[in-house]
N, C-alpha and C positions, 0 to 999 in steps of 0.2 A: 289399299290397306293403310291405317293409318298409323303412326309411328308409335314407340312405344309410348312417350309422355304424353303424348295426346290421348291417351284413351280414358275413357270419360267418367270420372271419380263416383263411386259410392255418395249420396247426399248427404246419408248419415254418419257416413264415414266421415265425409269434410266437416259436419256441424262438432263430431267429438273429437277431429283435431284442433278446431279454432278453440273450442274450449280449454282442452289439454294446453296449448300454448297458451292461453291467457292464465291459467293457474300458473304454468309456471314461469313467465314474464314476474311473477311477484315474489317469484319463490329465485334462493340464490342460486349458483352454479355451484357445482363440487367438481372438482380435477383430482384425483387419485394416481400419484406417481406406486407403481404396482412393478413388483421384484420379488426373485427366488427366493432372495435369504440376507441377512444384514449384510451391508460390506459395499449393494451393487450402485452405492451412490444414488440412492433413491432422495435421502434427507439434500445432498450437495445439487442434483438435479432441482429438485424444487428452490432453493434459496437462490439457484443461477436463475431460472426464471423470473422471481420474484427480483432479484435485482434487474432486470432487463425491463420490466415492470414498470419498477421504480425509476428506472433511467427514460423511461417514457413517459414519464408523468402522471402514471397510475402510484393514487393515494392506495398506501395495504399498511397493515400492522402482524408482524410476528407474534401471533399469540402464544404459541409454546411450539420449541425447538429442540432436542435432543444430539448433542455434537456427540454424546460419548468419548468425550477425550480426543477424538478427530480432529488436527489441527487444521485441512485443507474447509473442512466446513465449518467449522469456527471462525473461519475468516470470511466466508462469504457470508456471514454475520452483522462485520462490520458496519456502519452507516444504515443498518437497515432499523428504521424503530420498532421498540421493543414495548410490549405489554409488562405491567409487572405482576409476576404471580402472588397467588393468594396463599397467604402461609394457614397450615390446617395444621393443631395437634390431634396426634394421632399416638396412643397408646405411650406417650410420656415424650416423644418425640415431635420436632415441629418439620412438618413436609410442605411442599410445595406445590401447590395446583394451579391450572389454567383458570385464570378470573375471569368467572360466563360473565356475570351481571357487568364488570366493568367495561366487558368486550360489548354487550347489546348498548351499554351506554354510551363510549365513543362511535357505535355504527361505522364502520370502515367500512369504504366497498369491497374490498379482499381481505379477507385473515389467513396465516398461517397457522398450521396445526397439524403436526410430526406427528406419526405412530397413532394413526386412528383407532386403531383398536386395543390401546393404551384402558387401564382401569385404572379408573380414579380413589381417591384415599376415600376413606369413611367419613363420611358429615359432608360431601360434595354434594349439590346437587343431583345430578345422575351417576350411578356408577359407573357408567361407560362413557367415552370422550366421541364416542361417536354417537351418542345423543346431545350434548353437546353442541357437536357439528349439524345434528337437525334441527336445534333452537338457532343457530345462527344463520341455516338456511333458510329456515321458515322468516326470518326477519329480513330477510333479503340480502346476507351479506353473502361475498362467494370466498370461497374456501378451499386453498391447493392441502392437499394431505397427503400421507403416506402409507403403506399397506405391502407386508410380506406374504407371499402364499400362505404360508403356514397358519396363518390366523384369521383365514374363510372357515366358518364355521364348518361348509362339508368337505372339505378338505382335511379338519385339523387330525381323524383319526386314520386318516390315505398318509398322509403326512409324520405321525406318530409311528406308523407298522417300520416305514421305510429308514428314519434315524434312529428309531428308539428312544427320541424325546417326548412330549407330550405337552404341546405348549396352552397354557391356561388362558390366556389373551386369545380370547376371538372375537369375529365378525359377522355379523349373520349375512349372508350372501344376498340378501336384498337390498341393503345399504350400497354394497359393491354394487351390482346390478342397476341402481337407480342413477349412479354417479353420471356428470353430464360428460366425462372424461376420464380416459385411463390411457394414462403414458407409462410405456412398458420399459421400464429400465434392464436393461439386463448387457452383462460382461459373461465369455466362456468362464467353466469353472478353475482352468488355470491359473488364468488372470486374477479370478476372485483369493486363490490360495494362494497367490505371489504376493497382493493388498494385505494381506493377512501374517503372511512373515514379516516385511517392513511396517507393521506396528497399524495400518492406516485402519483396520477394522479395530482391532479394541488395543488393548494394552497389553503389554508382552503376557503376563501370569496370564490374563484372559485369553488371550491367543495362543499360547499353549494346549490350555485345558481344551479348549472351543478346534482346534486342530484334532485333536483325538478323539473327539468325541462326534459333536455335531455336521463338522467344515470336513466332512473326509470327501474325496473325489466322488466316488460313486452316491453320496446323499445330494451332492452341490447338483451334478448331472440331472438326477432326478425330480428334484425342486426344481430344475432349470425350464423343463418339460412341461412338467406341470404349471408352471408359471403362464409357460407359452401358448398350451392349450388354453386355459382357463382366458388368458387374454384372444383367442382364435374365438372361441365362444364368444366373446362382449364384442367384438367385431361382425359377429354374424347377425348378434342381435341389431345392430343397428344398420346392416345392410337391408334388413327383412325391414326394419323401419320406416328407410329411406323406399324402398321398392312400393310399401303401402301408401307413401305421405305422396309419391308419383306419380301412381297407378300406373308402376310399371309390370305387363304381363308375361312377358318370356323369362322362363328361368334363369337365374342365372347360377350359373356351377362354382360358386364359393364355398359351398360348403357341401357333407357328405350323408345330408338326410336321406334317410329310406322312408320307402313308402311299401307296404305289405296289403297287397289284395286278397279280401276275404272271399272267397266263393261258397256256393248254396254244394257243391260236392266234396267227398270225402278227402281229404290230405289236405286243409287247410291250418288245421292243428301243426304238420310237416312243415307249412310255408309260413308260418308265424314262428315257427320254433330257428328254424333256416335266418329267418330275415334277422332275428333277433343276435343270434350269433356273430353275424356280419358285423351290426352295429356295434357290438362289443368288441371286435377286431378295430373294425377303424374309430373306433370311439366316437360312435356318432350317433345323434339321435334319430327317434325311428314311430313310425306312426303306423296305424293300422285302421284300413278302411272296408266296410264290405257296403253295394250299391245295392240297397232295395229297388227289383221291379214292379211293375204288376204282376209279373209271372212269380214273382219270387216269395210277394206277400200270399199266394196259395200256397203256399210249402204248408207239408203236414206239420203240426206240433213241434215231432220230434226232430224233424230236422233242422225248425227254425230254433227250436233249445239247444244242437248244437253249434249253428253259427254265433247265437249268445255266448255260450261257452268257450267257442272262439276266441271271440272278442275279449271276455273279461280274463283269458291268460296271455294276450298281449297287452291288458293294462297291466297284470300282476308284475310279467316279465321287461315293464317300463315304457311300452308303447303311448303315444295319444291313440287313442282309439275314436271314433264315427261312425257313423252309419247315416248316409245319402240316400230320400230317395231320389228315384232319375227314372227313365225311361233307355236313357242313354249309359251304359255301363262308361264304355270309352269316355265320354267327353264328360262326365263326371269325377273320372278316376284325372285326367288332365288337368281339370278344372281346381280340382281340390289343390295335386302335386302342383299347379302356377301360385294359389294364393298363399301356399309355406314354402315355397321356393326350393322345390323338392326334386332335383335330380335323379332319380335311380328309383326307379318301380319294381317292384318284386311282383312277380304271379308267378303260378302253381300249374307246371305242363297236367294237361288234361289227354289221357289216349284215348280213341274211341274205334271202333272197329274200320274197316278201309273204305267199307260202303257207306258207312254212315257217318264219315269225318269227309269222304270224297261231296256227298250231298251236304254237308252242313256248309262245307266251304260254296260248293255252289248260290247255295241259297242266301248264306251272310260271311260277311267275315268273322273271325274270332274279337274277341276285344284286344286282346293284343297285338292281333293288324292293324286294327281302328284307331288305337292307340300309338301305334306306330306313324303312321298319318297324318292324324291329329296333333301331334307334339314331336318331327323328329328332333328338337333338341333333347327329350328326355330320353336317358339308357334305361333299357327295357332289361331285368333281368328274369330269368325264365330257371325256376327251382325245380329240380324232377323229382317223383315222387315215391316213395315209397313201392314195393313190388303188391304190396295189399292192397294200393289204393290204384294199380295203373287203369283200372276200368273202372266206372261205375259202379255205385253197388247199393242198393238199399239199407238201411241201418238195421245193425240189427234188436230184432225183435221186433221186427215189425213186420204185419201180417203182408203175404206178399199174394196171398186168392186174393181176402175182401179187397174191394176198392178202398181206397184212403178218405175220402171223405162223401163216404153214403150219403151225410146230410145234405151235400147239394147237388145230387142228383135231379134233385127235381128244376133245375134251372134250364139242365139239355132238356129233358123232356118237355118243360115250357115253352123253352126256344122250338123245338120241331112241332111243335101244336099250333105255335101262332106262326110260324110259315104255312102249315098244312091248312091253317084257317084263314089265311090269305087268298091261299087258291081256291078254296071251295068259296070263301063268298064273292072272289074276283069272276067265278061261273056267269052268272047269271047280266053281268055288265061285259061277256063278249060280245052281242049284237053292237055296242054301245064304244066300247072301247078298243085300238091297235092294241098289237100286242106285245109293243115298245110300251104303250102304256101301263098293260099292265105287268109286262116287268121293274117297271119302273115302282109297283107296289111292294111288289116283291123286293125291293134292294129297301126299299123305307121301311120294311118290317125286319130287313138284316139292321139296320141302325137303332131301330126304338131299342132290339134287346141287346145290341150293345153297350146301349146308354143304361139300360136295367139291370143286365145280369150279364155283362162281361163279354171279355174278348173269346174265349171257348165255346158258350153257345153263340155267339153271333156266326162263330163261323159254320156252327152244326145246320145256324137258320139256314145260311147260305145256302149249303148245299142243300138239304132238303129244299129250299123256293125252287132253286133248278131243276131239281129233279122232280118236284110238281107242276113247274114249267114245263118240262116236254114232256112229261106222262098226260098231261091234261089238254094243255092249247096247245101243242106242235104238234101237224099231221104228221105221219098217222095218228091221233088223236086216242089217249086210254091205251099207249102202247111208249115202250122207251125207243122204238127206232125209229131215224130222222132220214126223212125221207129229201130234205136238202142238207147241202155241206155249210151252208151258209149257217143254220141252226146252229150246228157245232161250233162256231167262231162265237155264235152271239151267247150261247152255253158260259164257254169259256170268259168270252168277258163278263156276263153276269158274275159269275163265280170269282174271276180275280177280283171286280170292283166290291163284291159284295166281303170277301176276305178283308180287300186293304181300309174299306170303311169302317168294318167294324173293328179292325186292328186301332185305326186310329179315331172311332170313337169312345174305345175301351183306355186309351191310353188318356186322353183328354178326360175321361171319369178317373181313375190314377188320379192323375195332378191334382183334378178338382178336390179330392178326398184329400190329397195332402196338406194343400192350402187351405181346406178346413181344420184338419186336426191344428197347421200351426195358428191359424187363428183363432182358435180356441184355447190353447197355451199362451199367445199373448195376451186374450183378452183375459184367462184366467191372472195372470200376472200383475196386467193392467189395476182387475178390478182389487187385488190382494193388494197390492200398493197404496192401490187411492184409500181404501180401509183402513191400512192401518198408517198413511198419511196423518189424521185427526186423531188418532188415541193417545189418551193422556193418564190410560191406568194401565198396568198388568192384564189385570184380567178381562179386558178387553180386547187384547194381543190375544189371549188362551184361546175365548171366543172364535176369534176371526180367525186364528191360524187354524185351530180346529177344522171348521165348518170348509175354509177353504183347500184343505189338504183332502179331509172326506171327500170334495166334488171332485177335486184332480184325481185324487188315486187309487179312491174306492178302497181307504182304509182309512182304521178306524185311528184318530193323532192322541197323541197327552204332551204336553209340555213338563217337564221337570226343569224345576228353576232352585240355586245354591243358595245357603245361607249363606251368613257372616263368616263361616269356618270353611265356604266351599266344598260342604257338602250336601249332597242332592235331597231334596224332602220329600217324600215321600206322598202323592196323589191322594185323595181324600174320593176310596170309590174305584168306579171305572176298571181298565183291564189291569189281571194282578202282572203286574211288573218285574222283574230282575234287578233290585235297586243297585247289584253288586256291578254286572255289567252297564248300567247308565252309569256309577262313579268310574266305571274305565273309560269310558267313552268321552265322558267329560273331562277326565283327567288326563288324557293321552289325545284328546282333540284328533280321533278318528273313529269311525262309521265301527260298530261292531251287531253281529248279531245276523238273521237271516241275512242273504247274498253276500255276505264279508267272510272273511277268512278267519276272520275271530269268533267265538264261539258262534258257527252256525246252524248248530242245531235250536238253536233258538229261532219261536217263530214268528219274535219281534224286531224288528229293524230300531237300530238308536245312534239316532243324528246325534252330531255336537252342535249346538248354536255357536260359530266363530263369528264374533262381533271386530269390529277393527281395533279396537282397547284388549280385547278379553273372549275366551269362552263366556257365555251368557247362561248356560242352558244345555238342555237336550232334551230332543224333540222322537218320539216313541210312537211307531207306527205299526202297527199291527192290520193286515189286510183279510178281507173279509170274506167270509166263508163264499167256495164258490170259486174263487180266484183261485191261479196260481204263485201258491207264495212264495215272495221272493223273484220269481220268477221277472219280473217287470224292473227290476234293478239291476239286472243285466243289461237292461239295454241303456246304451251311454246317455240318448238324448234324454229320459224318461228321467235318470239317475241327475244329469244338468238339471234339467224340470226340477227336479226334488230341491237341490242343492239351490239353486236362487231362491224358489220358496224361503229353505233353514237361514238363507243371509238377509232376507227383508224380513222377517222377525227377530232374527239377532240383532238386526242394525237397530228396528224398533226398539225393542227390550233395553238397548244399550241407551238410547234418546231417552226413553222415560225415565231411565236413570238418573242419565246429568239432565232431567227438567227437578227430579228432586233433590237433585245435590245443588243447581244452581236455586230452590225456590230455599230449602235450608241456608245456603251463602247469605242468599237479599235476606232473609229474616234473619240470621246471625250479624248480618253490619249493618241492618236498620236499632237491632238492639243494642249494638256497639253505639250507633251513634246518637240514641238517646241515651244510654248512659255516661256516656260523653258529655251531652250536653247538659244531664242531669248533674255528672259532676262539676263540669266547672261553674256551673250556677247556685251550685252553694259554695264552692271554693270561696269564687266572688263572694258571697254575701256573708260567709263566715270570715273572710282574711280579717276584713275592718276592725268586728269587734272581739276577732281575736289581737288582732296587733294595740287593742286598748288593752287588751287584759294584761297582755306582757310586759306592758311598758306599766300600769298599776302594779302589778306584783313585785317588779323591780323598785320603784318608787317605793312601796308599801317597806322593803326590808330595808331599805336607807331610810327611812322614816325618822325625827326626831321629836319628842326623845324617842330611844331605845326601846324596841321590843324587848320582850320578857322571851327568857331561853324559847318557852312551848310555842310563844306568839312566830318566833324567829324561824323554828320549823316550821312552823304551819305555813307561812310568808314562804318561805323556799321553798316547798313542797308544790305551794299552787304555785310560782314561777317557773319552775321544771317540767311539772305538766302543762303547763302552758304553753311554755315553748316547746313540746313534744309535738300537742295538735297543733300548734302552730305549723311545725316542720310537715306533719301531716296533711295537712291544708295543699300548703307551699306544692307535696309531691302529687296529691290530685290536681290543683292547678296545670303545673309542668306538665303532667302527664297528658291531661288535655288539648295545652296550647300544640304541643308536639305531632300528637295523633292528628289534629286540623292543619298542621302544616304554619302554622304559625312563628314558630321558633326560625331566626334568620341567622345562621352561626357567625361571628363575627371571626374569621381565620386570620391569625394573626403565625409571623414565623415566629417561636420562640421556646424555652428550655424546656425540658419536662422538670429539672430539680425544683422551679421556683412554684409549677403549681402544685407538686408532690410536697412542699413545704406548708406552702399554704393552705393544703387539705388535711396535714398533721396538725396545726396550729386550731384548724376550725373544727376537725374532731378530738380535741384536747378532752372536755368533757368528761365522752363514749371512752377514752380510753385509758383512764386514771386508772384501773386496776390491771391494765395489757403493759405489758412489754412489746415496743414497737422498732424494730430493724429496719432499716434502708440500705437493699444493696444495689444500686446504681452503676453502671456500667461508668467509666471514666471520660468515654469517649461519645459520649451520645452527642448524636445530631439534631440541629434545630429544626423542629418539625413543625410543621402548620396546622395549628388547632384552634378551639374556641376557650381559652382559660379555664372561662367564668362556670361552663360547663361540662369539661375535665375534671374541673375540680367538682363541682356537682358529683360524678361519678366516683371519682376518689373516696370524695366522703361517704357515698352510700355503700362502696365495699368498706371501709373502714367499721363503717356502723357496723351492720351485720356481721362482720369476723368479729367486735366486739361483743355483738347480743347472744349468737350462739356457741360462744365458749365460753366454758368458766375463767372468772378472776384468776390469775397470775400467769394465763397463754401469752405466748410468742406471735407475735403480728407481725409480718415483715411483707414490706414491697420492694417488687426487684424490677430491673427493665434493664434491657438491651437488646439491641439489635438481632434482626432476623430474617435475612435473607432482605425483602423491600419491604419490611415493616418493621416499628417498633414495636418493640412487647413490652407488656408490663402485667407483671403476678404480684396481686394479692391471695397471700396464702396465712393459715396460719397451723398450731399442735392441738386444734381443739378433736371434738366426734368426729368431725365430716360430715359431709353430706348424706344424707339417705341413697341408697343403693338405686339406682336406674332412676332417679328424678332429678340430673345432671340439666337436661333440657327444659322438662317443666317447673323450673323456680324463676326460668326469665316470663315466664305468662305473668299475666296484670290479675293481681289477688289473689297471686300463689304465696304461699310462707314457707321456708324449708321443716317447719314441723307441722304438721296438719291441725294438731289440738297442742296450744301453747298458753301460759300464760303472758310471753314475751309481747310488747306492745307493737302496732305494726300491724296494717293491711294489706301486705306482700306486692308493693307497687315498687319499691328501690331498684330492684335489679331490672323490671320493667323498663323503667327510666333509662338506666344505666345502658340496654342494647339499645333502646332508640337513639340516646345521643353518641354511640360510638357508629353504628350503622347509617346513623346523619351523618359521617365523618367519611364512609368507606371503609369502615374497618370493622372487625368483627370481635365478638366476646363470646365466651364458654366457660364451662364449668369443667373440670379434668373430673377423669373419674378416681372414688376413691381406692385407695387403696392402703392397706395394713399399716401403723406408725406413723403416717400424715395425715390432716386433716382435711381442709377444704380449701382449692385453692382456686381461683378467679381469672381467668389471662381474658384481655384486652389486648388488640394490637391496633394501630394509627398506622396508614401508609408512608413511606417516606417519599419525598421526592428532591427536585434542587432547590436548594437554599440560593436566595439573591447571593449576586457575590457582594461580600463588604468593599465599599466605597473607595475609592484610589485616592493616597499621599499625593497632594499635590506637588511640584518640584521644589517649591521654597520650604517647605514646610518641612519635607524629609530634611532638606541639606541642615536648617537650621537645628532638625533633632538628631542628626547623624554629628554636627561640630557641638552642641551642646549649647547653643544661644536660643534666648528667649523667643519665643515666635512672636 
């Protein structure tokens, strides 16, 4: 026997772990430090790592850390480099967020990132920090984080009942679940409540309140638990992993799955309802299988409606549910219980009367023997049944004279005509033939009809050949008595070989019928792939899905597909619809309607299309007269069948989508970049003879002699406009060179007063009828910027707080510092802005009035975010509000300024005694 790693891998199993590993060889790692509740040193675990890390020579950057006033991890802090967050105003306040773009820009191979399931301020990127975490995974950086029970999404209302808090920060448990590691931090709840007196979880008022309330002993206990299972669970998950990536077969008893046998007899309902119980005591999950045989797929109708029915209330009641076929109950039910690593087998004791349990045992074992044999590692556990069901019993209402299936009667009867016509024409070839030979026809017409019609008449042939066998060729000859004993032996073995032949040509017709049907579902699948592989419209998915859902399931499909508003449109034709139940269906992304629990008197079935972005769709299936409606959704495989179908037209649907959102993109920035290029090719060719005009018109009003008053206006009038489209020119130019990457900032260290001076001085002008404020912080630090194009920016909010408010408004610009950035607001007392167009006045040929006389083709502020975004820093618009006007913030990063130069030693002495250097 060969050992357990040695046994010999699935093909296709190794092809889609080499892949799986090469996807995510490119994808980063995530380490998840996971805890009951704040306090159990989740944040200080991870920063002790991460210096241990760094004490090894592993490069990582702190992306965002959360001490809470905790002085012990405050200091594991120290020395460790830090990202600087992105300042975000948020509702008249400036907050603090993890900088994505700076972080994908440095690439670190490790980031830190506290409180995964942290939400992010409004104007973030993602709302959640744990997508976030999957843009820096997806770029390959890896990333230790942190994670309390209470904010796994299916937890957080298990979690809410028990403290009676209800915490709004969640996780959705696939995030958890995909993580490449979970280190389980956890201290008893003593311990945690002792942290908690001495200050070390929050701050004394905090830990008072947080003591009463949430931190009481019995909630701490219970978080502890659940912590613990929940981490029991992701343990297990990767045992089963490692056992598959092994191909290792023996169970192993880590964990406390059930496995629930479905039988073709009554109290299986009893042993699903049994097994399910258990699972819920031990907290374990639980599957439920029942083995098609060949004997079993003759079951009448109604008894195979109730093994469906079975079934689908061991999925209700949270089972996986199957259905195998096999020949073999035992080594199926093993087979299954080894590849989910399935310890503990539930079946359903069966009574049967003494004579006919005493023969059954003779003749076979039960499965539960067989099963016992076959796997003693697995515990067999044995459910008794109800007193209604300890015998056998037919269902009722079902006719118990007629026979169950009249209609194939005629198969025995077949079968005993062609044995019977066997022997009559084997007659006339006794001179000719022993009569070894011609039993030997006799056992080949027990085979043909079991290859034709089944294991039950083969064996009816059997015996009728034998018993035309010695009524006809055994002397006495047209008589049943045997006049040697020898006959009787050779009787007998006829008879048994002619049984076990056709036993096992009936069984071999089974298989063969299975590996057709599944070849027909693959190749159905295959050929639904390859189809909608090449489509490049909608309605060519409708088409194909259509036509290939009709030939699987012999009903009739409609797709409904959501507008703009995500709601469902209504089919043009075709069968009349429930458009009320397809918007639940699609909006609640589950199955409603025949075979569902949701309105089932409906006698339409309605898929959701789940696409991996989105619902797409729902997909309306109606089965065709003649059928059992509904009926065929019972069965798990059938209901699988269905459900890959709705995911390779959702996936499709979802592709043709981003092919029209990528074909709009290429046709939105090929237009960009002819108008691009359209603009700066008259920039160019207008700067020249505008920069003649200017310098004419200037010259024309120094002119001597002396213009006449009218001439003098008119001379100033064209110089103002001049220099207008000039400055217009100048910002189509800028705007161009920038968009192409052109612009090369020249960062120099130095003040922000000297170029907020110089943006005053050059919007002199604009500003002769403004009142203009500067309130300056005292203390500002020398930051690295490009002057020349600060002050660009300067002037262009300058201008515009001058163009849209009346003569004798208040202009003031303010700055100071903010957290790791300088800020600077231009604000001023005029209208404000228009209500919700805060965002779209930075777009290129926006104007804050839509119909103005004001001069101006809405490119300033344009300008203004590409040269502060060239910088790393970002610009907004606050929103308005009542008494104030409009007011503009920019911020610039800070970072270290060179130090200034060192005194050399003569130099000081001679300015510390007061002699000339």
């Amino acid at each position: 026997m060969l050992p357990n790693d040695s046994q010999r891998p699935d093909p296709d199993a190794l092809l889609a772990q080499v892949q799986a590993q090469e996807k995510k060889a490119a994808r980063g790692r995530l380490r998840i430090y996971f805890g009951a509740s704040a306090g159990v040193g989740k944040t200080y675990a991870m920063l002790a790592a991460a210096r241990k890390l760094l004490a090894d020579g592993q490069d990582l950057l702190v992306g965002v850390v959360e001490t809470h006033g905790r002085q012990d991890t405050a200091a594991q802090l120290d020395g460790l480099p830090l990202l600087p967050l992105k300042a975000i105003e948020y509702r008249g306040k400036t907050l603090f967020e993890f900088d994505l773009d700076e972080a994908l820009r440095r690439a670190p191979p490790l980031i830190l990132m506290d409180e995964l399931a942290h939400s992010n301020v409004a104007g973030s990127r993602h709302p959640k920090r744990w997508q976030d975490v999957e843009e820096l995974l997806a770029a390959g950086i890896d990333v230790l984080s942190t994670v309390n029970v209470q904010h796994l999404e299916s937890l957080n209302d298990v979690v809410g009942g028990i403290t009676g808090v209800r915490v709004a920060e969640t996780l959705p448990d696939t995030v958890f679940d995909r993580a490449d590691e979970v280190v389980l931090v956890d201290i008893p709840a003593d311990e945690l409540l002792r942290r908690l007196k001495q200050g070390k979880v929050y701050q004394p008022q905090q830990a008072e309140r947080a003591s009463q309330h949430f931190f009481r002993k019995g909630n701490l206990i219970a978080l502890r638990e659940l912590a613990l299972r929940r981490t029991a669970d992701r343990v297990q998950d990767d045992v089963q992993a490692y056992r598959v990536e092994k191909s290792i077969n023996p169970v192993w008893k880590t964990g406390a799955a059930l496995l629930a046998c479905v039988g073709p007899y009554a109290g299986g309902e009893h042993v699903i309802r049994s097994t399910a119980r258990l699972a819920s005591q031990l907290n374990a999950e639980w599957h439920a299988l029942y083995v098609e045989t060949p004997r079993l797929q003759r079951l009448p109708a109604r008894e195979r409606e109730r093994i469906l029915k079975t079934l689908k209330l061991a999925q209700d009641l949270g089972a996986r549910t199957a259905i195998v076929p096999s020949a073999d109950i035992a080594g199926a039910v093993v087979e299954y219980a080894r590849n989910a690593n399935i310890s503990k087998v539930i079946v359903g004791r069966r009574r049967a009367g003494a004579w006919a349990g005493a023969l059954a045992r003779l003749w076979h074992a039960s499965p539960a023997v067989r099963m016992a044999s076959l796997a003693p590692d697995i515990d067999l556990i044995e459910v008794g049944l109800p007193p209604a069901d300890m015998a056998p019993r037919r269902v009722a209402g079902e006719d118990t004279e007629a026979p169950r299936r009249p209609s194939r009667h005629w198969r025995y009867l077949l079968a005993a005509g062609a044995s019977l016509g066997t022997a009559l024409a084997s007659v006339p070839l006794q001179p000719y033939l022993d009569l070894a030979n011609i039993a030997m026809l006799s056992l080949l017409t027990v085979v043909l009809v079991a290859v034709r019609l089944g294991r039950g008449p083969a064996a009816l042939a059997s015996l009728v050949g034998v018993a035309c066998f010695d009524f006809i060729f055994v002397p006495p000859r047209f008589s049943f008595a045997v006049g040697d004993f020898q006959y009787v032996i050779t009787f007998g073995v006829m008879l048994a070989v002619g049984l076990i032949t056709g036993h096992l040509t009936a069984g071999l017709r089974f298989q063969a019928r299975v590996a057709s049907h599944r070849e027909a579902r693959a190749r159905a699948l295959y050929e639904f792939s390859r189809e909608l592989s090449g489509v490049l419209q909608t309605e060519q998915i409708f088409d194909i899905t259509k036509s290939a859902i009709e030939r699987a399931f012999r009903a009739r499909a409609t797709l409904l597909l959501p507008d703009d508003e995500d709601s469902l449109q209504t089919p043009n034709g075709g069968e009349p619809l429930d458009m009320g139940i397809a918007q639940w269906a699609f909006d609640h992304a589950q199955a409603a309607g025949t075979g569902t629990d949701t309105l089932p008197a409906s006698p339409i079935f309605y898929l959701p299309l789940i696409a991996p972005m989105r619902t797409r769709g729902v997909l309306a299936l109606l089965p065709l007269d003649g059928t059992d409606r509904g009926r065929w959704l019972l069965v798990p495989e059938q209901r699988q069948h269905l459900d890959t179908f709705a995911a390779l037209a959702a996936i499709a649907l979802e592709r043709v989508h981003y092919i029209d959102v990528a074909q709009g993109a290429l046709l939105q920035m090929e237009s960009e970049r002819l108008r691009n290029s359209l603009l700066a090719a008259l920039s160019h060719d207008l700067r020249t003879p505008l920069t003649s005009l200017v310098g004419l018109a200037e010259s024309l009003t120094l002119s001597r002699p002396a213009l006449s008053p009218a001439q003098l206006d008119m001379a100033r009038s064209l110089q103002s406009e001049t220099v207008r489209m000039s400055a217009l020119v100048a910002n189509l130019l800028d705007m161009a060179r920038i968009e192409s990457g052109q612009v090369r900032l020249n960062l120099q260290w130095q003040a922000l007063e000297e170029v907020v001076g110089s943006a005053l001085r050059a919007s002199g002008p604009q500003l002769q009828q403004h009142a203009v404020q500067t309130q300056l912080a005292p203390d500002l630090p020398l930051v690295r910027y490009d002057a020349v194009l600060i002050e660009r920016v300067l002037c262009n909010l300058l201008e515009n707080a001058a163009k849209y408010t009346p003569p004798g408004s208040t202009i003031t610009v303010a700055a100071g510092v903010h957290g790791q950035f300088l800020q600077v607001r231009v604000f001023d007392d005029g209208p404000g802005l228009p209500p919700g167009r805060e965002e779209a006045i930075f777009e290129k040929f926006t104007r804050g009035e839509r119909e103005s006389n004001k001069p101006g083709v809405g490119l300033g502020l344009a300008i203004c975010r590409a040269i502060v975004e060239a910088h790393g820093g970002t610009i907004h618009a606050q929103p308005h509000t009542p008494g104030q006007g409009a007011a503009i913030v920019f911020s610039l990063p800070l970072g270290t300024p060179p130090a200034p130069p060192e005194i050399e030693l003569d130099d000081a002495n001679d300015y510390e005694t007061g002699k000339p250097s």
